[in-house]
ZALUM-50200 format. One line per 5 residues: number of its first residue (from 1); their letters; for each residue x, y, z of C-alpha. Coordinates in Angstrom, 2 decimals, m for minus. Layout:
<atoms>
NUM = A = X:Y:Z | ...
</atoms>
This chain:
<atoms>
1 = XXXXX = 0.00:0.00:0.00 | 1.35:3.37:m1.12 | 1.10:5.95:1.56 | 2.66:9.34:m0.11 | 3.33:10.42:m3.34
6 = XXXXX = 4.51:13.34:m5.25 | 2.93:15.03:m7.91 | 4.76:17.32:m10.76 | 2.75:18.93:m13.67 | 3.10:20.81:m16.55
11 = XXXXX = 2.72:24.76:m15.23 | 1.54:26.36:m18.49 | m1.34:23.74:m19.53 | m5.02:24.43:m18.25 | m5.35:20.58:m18.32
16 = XXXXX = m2.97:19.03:m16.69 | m3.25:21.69:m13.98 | m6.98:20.46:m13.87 | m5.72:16.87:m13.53 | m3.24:17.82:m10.52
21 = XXXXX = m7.07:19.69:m8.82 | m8.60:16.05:m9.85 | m6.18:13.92:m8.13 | m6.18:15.94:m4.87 | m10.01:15.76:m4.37
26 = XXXXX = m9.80:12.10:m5.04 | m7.13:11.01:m3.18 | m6.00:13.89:m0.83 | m8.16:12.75:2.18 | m6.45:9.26:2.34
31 = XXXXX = m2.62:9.54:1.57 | 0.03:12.26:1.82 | 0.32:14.32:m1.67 | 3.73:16.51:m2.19 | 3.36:18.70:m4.52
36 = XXXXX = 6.48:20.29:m6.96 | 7.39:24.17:m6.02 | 5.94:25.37:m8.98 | 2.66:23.07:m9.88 | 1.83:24.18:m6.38
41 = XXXXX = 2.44:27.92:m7.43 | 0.42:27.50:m10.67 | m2.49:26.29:m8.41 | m2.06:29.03:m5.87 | m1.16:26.09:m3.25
46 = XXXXX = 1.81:27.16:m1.70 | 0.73:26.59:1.48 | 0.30:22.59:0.96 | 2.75:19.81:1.17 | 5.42:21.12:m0.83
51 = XXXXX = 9.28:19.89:m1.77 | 11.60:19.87:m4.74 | 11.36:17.00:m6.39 | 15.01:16.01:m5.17 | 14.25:16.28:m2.01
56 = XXXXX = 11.21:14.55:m2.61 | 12.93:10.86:m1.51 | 14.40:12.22:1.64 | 10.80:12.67:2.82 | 9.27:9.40:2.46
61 = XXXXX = 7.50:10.06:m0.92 | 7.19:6.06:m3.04 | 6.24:7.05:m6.51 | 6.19:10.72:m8.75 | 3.02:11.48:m11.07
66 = XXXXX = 4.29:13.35:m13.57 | 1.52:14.97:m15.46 | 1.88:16.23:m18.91 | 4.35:14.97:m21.56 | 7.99:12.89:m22.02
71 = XXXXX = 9.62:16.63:m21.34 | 8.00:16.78:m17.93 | 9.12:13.19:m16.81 | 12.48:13.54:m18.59 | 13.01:17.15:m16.78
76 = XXXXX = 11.81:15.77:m13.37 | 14.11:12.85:m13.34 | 17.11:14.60:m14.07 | 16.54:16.16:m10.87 | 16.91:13.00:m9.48
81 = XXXXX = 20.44:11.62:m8.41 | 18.36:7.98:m7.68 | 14.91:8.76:m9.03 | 11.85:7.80:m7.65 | 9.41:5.76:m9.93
86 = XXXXX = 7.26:7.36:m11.96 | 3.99:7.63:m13.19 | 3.42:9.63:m16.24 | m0.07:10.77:m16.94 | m0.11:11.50:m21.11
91 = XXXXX = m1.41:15.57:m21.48 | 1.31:16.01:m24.50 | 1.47:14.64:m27.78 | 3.33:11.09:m28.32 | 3.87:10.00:m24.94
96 = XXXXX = 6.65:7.56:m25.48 | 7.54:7.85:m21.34 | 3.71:8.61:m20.27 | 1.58:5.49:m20.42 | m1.51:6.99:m18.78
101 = XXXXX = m4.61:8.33:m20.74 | m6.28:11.31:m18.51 | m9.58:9.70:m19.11 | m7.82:6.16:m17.52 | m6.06:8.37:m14.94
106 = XXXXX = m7.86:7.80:m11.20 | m8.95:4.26:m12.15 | m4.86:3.56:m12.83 | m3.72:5.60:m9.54 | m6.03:3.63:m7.57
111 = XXXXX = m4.76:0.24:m8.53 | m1.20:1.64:m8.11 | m1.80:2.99:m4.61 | m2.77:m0.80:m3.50 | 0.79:m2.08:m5.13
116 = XXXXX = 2.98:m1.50:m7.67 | 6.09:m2.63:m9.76 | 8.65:m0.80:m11.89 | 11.04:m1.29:m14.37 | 14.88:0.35:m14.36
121 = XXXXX = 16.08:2.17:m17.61 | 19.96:2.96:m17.71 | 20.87:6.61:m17.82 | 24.12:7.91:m19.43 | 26.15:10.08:m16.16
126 = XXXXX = 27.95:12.99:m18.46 | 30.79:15.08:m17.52 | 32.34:18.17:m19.18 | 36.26:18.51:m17.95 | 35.86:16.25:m15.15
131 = XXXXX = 32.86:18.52:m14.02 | 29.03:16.55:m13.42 | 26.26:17.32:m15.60 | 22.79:15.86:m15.18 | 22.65:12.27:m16.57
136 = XXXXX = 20.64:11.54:m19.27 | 17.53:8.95:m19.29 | 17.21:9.51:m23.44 | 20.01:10.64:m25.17 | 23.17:13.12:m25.19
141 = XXXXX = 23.68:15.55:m28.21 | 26.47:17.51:m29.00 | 25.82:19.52:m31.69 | 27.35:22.43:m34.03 | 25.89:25.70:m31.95
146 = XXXXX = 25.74:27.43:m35.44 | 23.64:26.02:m38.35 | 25.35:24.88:m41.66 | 28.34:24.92:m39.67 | 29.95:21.50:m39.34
151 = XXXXX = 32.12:19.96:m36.78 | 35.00:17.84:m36.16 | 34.97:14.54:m33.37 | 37.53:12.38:m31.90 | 35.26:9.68:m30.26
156 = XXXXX = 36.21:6.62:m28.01 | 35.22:3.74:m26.36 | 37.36:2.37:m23.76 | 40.59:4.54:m25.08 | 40.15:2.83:m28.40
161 = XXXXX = 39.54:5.54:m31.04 | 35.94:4.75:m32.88 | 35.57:7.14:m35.35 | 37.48:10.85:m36.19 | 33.95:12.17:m37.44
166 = XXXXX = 32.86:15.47:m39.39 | 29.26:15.60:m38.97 | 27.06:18.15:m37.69 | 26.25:16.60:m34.52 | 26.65:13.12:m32.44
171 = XXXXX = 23.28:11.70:m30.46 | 24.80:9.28:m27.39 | 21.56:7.45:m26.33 | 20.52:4.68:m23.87 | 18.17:2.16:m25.03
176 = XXXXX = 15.12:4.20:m23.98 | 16.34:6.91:m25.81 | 16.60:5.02:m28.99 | 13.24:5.63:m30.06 | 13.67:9.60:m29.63
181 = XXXXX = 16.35:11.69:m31.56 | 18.54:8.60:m32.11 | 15.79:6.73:m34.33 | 15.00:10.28:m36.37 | 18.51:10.03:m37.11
186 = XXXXX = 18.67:7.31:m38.82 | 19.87:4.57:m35.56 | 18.22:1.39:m34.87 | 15.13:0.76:m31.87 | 16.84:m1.00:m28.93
191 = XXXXX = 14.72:m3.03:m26.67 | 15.33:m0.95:m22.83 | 16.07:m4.98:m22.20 | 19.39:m4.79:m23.58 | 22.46:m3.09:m21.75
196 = XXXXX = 23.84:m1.04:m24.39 | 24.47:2.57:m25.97 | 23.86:3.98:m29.05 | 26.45:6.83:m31.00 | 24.46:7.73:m33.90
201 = XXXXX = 26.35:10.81:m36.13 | 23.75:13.30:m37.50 | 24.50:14.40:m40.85 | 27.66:13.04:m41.35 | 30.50:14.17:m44.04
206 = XXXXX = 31.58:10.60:m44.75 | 29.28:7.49:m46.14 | 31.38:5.39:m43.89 | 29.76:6.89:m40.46 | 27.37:4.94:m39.10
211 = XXXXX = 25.39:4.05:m36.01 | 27.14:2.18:m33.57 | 26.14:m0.04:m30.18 | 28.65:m0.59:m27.57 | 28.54:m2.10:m24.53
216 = XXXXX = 26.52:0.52:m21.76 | 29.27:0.16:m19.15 | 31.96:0.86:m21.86 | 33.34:4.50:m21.25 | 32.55:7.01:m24.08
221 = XXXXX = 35.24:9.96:m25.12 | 34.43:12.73:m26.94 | 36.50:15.99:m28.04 | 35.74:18.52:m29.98 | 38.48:18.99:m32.61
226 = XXXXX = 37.58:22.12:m34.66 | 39.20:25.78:m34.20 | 37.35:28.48:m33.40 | 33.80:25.97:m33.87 | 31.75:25.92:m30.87
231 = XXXXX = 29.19:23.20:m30.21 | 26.64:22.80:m27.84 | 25.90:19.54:m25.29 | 22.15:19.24:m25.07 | 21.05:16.31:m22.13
236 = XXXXX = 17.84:14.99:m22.98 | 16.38:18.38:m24.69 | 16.61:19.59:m20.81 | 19.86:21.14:m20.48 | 22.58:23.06:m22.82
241 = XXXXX = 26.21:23.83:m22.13 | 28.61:25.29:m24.48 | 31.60:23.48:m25.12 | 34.40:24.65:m27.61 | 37.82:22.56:m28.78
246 = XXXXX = 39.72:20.37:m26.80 | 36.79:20.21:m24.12 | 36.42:16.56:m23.33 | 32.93:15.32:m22.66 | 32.73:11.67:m21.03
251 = XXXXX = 29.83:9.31:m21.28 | 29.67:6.49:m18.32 | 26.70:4.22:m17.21 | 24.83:6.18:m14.73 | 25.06:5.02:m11.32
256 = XXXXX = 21.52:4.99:m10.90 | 19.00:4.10:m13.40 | 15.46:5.92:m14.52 | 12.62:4.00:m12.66 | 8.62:3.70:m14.50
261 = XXXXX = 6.04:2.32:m12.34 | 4.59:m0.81:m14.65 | 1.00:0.12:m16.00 | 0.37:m2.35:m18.45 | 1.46:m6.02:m19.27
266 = XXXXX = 1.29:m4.99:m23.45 | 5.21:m4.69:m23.45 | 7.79:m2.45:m25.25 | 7.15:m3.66:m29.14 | 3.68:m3.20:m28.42
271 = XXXXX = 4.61:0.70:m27.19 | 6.53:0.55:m30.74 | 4.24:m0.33:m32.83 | 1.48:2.26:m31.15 | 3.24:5.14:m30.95
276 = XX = 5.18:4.65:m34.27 | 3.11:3.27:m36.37
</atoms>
């Protein structure tokens, strides 16, 4: 039995700030809500149970309903240094991460709230000159920071060199980030079953570049190359840093992996051939 839970919404969409009012008046008089800083500002609800959603394990809180679209869970779990399950509630478009329908929403919370099970997803834990970035639960993309303007890589895995690539960009994903960026890019759906990561170049000078898989825990080098060419590291569309030549970035297996409460029993290929189709 599930005793407190947090909730985290999109701020800016009438809906899902109707859905966060819904879930309250359901379920507020028999377990302990938390809400994020600023879905309880959007609601004018400042003075309820309120904590950042990294502090939100410190304080006893099982389970996260994120409520809106793949941004919202992706942003709220790269809060996370060991993130809490979550439960994503679908108020965007696709809803690759969000298995909820609104319309399906209290009936699912309820059977959640008598027991649950998740499944782990492997993040990527990036570093810029030895200094921590947020991990990434989809993908890693470092990309030319000016349009038509392409860019020179030195990549490895494990100090053996991979590829010395001219492209405009590089995605680094995990397998649950395969079916984002990565797959619009031309790189192959992995099943989140396998323990793996994918270096996919985007637009790349030479024929010869192509996807790769390497083993997750393998350790992933990447320097810029070019003179006066800066690029950009985006982290799961989340979070941008500049980074101009000779910066290393490194690419490890996360410490801690992305957690989704189970929902259904219809499987990944299922999800695939759904949301792709």
């Amino acid at each position: 039995m599930v005793n407190k839970i947090g909730i985290v919404s999109r701020c800016d969409h009438v809906d899902a700030l109707g859905m966060v009012k819904t879930i309250l008046d359901e379920f507020g008089s028999r377990i302990d809500i938390i809400l994020a800083p600023m879905t309880a500002c959007a609601l004018g609800l400042e003075d309820s149970n309120v904590s950042p959603v990294d502090e939100m394990r410190k304080i006893g809180v099982e389970l996260i309903i994120s409520i809106g679209g793949d941004g919202t869970v992706l942003r709220n779990i790269s809060k996370m240094d060991d993130p809490l399950p979550v439960l994503g509630i679908n108020m965007g478009t696709l809803g690759f991460l969000v298995d909820i329908n609104p319309e399906d929403a209290i009936a699912s919370i309820e059977n959640v709230l008598a027991g649950f099970k998740y499944g782990e997803r492997a993040r990527l834990a990036v570093s810029l000159n030895g200094e921590t970035l947020p991990s990434a639960t989809n993908e890693v993309v470092v990309i030319t920071a000016r349009p038509a303007k392409i860019l020179s890589y030195k990549i490895s895995v494990d100090e053996c060199e991979l590829d010395d690539l001219r492209a405009d960009g590089v995605v680094f994903a995990t397998p649950t980030g395969s079916t984002a960026y990565a797959m619009s890019a031309g790189g192959p759906i992995i099943d989140p079953r396998v323990d793996a990561a994918l270096i996919v170049p985007l637009a790349p000078f030479r024929l010869s570049s192509r996807p790769w898989v390497v083993p997750a825990d393998s350790t992933i080098r990447v320097e810029l190359t070019n003179p006066e060419k800066e690029a950009v590291i985006v982290i799961d569309g989340q979070h941008t840093y500049a980074v101009v030549e000779h910066d290393v970035i490194t690419l490890t297996k996360a410490e801690h992996p992305a957690r989704f409460v189970r929902t259904t029993i219809s499987g990944f290929y299922k999800k695939v051939q759904s949301k792709l189709a």
